[in-house]
N, C-alpha and C positions, 0 to 999 in steps of 0.2 A: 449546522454541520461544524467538526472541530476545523480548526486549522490545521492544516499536516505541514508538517517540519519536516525537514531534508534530516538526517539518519538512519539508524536503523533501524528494523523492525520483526515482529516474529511472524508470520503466519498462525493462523491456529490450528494447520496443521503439521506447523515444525519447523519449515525453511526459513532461512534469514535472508530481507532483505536490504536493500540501501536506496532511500528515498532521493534521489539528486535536485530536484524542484516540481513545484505545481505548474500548469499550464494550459491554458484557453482552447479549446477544439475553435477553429476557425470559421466551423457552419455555424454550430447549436450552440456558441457563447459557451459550453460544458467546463469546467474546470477536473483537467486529467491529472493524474500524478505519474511522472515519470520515474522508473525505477528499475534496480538491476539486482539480481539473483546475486547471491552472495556462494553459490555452488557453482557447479556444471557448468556450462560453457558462458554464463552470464549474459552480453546482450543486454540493450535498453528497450524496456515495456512500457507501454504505459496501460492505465486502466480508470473507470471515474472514479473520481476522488468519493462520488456518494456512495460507489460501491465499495473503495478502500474502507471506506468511516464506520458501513453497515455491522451491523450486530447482525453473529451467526447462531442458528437451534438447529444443531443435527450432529446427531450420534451422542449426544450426551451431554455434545458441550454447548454452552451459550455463554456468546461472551464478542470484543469484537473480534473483527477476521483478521485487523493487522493489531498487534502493541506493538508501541512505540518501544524502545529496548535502552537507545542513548544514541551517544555520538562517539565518530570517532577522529 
C-alpha cells in the first residue's frame, strides 16, 4: 500500500478533501486516515487507509478513489 500524506485530495467522484494524518485503530492494529471534507459542513472522518488507496471500476471510471491533488 502507498503511503498517504496529509493534503489534499480528489475524490473520483468530485469532492475535495484534506488529509490531516494516518492513524492506528486501537483493536485491529488498522491503519485509518483521518480527514475533513473541504465543502458542507466539514467535520473530521476517518476511513481505512486500504480503502482510501483502493482502485475503483464503476460507471466508467477506473482509477483510484482518492488523488492526491497537493498541499496547501
Amino acid at each position: 500500500m502507498e503511503t498517504i500524506q496529509p493534503g489534499r485530495y480528489r475524490h473520483f467522484k468530485g469532492g475535495e478533501y484534506r488529509v490531516l494524518f494516518t492513524a492506528t485503530h486501537s483493536e485491529t492494529g488498522e491503519t485509518m486516515v483521518v480527514y475533513t471534507p473541504l465543502y458542507g459542513a466539514g467535520g473530521f472522518w476517518v476511513r481505512p487507509a486500504a480503502m482510501w488507496s483502493e482502485e475503483v471500476h464503476r460507471d466508467g471510471y477506473h482509477g483510484p478513489r482518492f488523488r492526491y491533488i497537493g498541499e496547501e
